[in-house]
Structure formats: structure tokens, C-alpha cells
N, C-alpha and C positions, 0 to 999 in steps of 0.2 A: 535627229529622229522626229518624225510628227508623230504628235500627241493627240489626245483625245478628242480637246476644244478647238484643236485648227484643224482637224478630220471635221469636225461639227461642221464650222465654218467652209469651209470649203468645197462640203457636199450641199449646206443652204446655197452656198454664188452657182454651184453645177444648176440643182434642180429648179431655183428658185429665181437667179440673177440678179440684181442689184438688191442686199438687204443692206437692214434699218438696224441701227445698237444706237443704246440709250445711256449716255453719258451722264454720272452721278457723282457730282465732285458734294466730298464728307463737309466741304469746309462751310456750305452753305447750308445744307439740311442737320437735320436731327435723324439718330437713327430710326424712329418712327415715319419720319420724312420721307424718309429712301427708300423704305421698304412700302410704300402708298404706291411711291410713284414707280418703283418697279415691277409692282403687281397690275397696275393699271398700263406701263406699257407690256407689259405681257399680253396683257389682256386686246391689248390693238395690233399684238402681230409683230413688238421688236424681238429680235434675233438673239440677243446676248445684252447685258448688263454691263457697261463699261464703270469704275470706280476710281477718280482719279481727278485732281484737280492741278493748277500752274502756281498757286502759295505753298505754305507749308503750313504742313497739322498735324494734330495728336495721333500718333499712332493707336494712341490707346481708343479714340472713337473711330479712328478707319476699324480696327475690328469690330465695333461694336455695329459700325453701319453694314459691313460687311454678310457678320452672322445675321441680320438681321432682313437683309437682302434673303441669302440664304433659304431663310425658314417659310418665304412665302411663291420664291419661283425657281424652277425646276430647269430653268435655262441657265447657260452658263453666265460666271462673272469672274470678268477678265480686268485685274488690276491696272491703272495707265499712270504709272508711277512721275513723278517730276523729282524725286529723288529717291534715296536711300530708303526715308521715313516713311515712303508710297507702299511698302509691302507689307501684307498682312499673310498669316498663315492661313486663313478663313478661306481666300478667295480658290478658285481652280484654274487659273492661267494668269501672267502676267505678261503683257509687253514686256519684251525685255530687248530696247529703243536706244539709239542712238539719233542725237538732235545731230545731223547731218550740217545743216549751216549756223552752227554754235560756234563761238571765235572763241570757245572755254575747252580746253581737254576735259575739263571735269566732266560738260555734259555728251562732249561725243565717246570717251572709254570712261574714266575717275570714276561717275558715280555708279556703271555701270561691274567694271571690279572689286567695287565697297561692294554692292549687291550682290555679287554673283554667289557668293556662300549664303547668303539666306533664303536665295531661293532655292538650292540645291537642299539646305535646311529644311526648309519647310515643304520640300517636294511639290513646290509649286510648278505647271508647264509653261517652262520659257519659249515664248510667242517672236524668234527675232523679225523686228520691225527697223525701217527705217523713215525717222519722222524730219521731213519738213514743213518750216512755216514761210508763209505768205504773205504778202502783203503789208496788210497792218499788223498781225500777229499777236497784238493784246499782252495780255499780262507773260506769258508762256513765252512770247520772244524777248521781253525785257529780263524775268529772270534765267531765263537760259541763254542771255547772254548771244543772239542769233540775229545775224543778218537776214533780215526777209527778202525771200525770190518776189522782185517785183512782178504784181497782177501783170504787165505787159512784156515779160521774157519766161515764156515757156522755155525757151529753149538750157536756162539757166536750170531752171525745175525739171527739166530730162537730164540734165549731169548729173546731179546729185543723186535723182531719183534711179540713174542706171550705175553711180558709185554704187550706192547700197544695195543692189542686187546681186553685184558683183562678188559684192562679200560678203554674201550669201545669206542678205535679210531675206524675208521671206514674204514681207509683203512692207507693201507702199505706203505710208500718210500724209495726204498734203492738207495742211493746217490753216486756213484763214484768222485763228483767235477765235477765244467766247466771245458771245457777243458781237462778232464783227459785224461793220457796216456792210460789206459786203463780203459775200462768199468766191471760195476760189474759182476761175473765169472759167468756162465750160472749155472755153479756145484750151487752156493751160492742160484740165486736166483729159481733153482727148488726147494732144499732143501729148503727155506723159503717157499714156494709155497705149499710144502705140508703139510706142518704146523697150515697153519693160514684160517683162513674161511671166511677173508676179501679181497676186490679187492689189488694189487701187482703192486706199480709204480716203475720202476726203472728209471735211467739218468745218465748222466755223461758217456762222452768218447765212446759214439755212431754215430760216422761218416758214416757210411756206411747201405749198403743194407743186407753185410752178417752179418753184426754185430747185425741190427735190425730183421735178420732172427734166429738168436740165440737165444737173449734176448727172443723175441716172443714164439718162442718153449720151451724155458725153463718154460716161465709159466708168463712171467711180462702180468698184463693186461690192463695197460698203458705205453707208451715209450715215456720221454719227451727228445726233444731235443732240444737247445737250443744254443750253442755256434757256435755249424756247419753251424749255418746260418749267423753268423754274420760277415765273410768276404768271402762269395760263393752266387751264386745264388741263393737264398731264391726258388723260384717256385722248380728247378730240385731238389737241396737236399731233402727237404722235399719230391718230388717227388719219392723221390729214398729210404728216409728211409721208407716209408709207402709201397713203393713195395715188399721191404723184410718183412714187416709185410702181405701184402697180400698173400705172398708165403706161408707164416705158415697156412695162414687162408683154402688156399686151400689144 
């Protein structure tokens, strides 16, 4: 059944076409941290609040960055768990992801059937997502344990990306890593794009306006970004990768 924040989501991709979500992994901010720079991308026009990092962390300060996120934006925040420890009661949706080219069970079902009682617990909405990573992959492909789809075989990135549709995820993630040198190839994610009948997230290694004007026209139809904010002006970046996404749009 669809839930409230992928009704959100999916009437912003109808009316709006390629949006923007602002990735705030706990492990680097302070709860006062998170809740700055989620009001300031608010305030530039991101879609949804992503909360979620590739280490592991205190549970006890993901709720706290969480409520704290909360109390200053009225947009959703949607947890992006890398294990068990990733969920909070606080938040209103969680990915609830399968690392599709992990060579670990734990990360494609294990950590996913430890979880599945706590979110049912905490009546959190489970968001089924099917996540791959790319290329370099960063910290996120080392501990999940994941073969990354080389930047130069789409064609590998449309298997995967059309397994998990199949069973019945509900939307796509193609992953380049924090920080990545480079972001996933526009070739990669058109050619997934026309594959799959499901919405199209790409991230990782998107700094810029021209870079979010690519990804955009290739066909992504969410663009998270997430590292580029975390030693820059939170309002301009954001301001600036969402202007390259309004360029497509126009």
C-alpha cells in the first residue's frame, strides 16, 4: 500500500519533475547542525529531508537529530538506514532498501528482517527501494560489502535495476558514494531510465548546477545531495543544485 510520503513524493515528480532531497547523515552534524541546514534547504526549495549515513551511530543522537529536524520543517524526513541502528521512531518514512549488488545476505534481506518489526513498531512508512552503487562507491560500498556497477556498463545497472522492480521495489537508487569524484554517468542513468517503470534516484558526486542539469535531463527523478553541503553554505548550494534541476524542468 502507498503511503502518505510517497503520495508526496510522487505528486512533486508528476507536477514538478525532477526534485531535489537533502541528505543529513547524524554522524557528522550535531543536532543543532541538522536542523540549520534543513531549514535552510527548505528554505531553497528541497523536497524532503533524507537522514542517514554508510558508518554506524548512536541511535540515541539519530533521534535526537531527527526531533530536531522535525520541529523546524514541515517537509517530510525519510530515514536512509545502512543498518538496523538507522531507525528512529521520530522520523515519517524509511527506505526500506535492499543493497541489490552486496555479496552479503545480511545487506540484500538479514538486516532488512532484523528491521522489519521496528518499523512495523514504530509505524514508521516503509518506502521499498532498490539501492545500487557505482563506480567508486565510497564508504557505503565497502561496508555493505558491494560490488560496484562499473561507470562504463549500463547495461549491468539495468539488470539489477529491472531485478528490483520486479520484486516489487518501488523506486530506483543509483549511488555513486559521498563525496564521489565523479557522479553516476548520464549514458548509465538514461539507460536505466528507460528500462524501469519506477521513479529514478540518483547521488553521489553532484556538486554543481551543470552536473544537476545532466543528471536531471538524463531522466534521475530525484537528485540527493548530500556531502556538498556539509562544508559550504547550506542555503546557496542547495540553491544552486536545484537551479540546474529547474533548467531541465524549463
Amino acid at each position: 500500500m502507498v503511503g502518505t510520503v510517497e503520495k508526496y513524493l510522487l505528486e512533486k515528480i508528476h507536477s514538478e519533475g525532477t526534485i531535489h532531497i537533502t541528505l543529513i547523515d547524524p554522524e557528522k552534524v550535531t543536532s543543532s547542525q541538522a536542523s540549520r541546514i534543513a531549514e535552510k534547504a527548505k528554505l531553497s526549495g528541497t523536497s524532503a529531508i533524507m537522514v542517514g549515513g554508510s558508518t554506524f551511530f548512536s541511535t540515541t543522537h539519530l533521534d535526537d537529530v531527527v526531533r530536531t529536524i522535525k520541529r523546524v520543517v514541515q517537509i517530510p524526513v525519510i530515514l536512509f538506514p545502512n543498518n538496523v541502528t538507522g531507525i528512529s521512531r521520530h522520523a515519517d518514512a524509511i527506505w526500506f532498501m535492499s543493497l541489490l549488488n552486496s555479496v552479503d545476505p545480511y545487506f540484500l534481506m538479514g538486516a532488512q528482517i532484523l528491521g522489519a518489526p521496528i518499523v512495523k513498531k514504530y509505524r514508521l512508512e516503509p518506502i521499498p527501494m532498490g539501492y545500487i552503487i557505482v563506480g567508486e562507491g565510497g564508504t557505503a560500498s565497502i561496508v555493505g560489502r558491494a560490488v560496484p556497477v562499473p561507470y562504463d556498463k549500463p547495461e549491468i545497472a539495468i539488470a539489477h535495476a529491472l531485478a528490483g522492480q520486479y520484486l516489487g521495489m518501488r523506486f530506483i537508487y543509483l549511488e555513486a558514494g559521498s563525496g564521489a569524484k565523479k557522479s553516476v554517468p548520464p549514458e548509465m542513468i538514461s539507460a536505466v531510465k528507460n528500462y524501469i517503470d519506477v521513479p529514478l534516484i540518483v547521488g553521489g558526486g553532484i556538486k554543481s548546477r551543470s552536473q544537476a542539469l545532466a543528471v536531471a535531463s538524463a531522466g534521475a527523478d530525484i537528485i540527493v545531495t548530500g556531502n556538498v553541503i556539509e562544508n559550504a553554505e547550506v542555503k546557496s548550494k542547495v540553491a544552486e543544485i536545484i537551479e540546474g534541476i529547474k533548467r531541465f524542468r524549463i
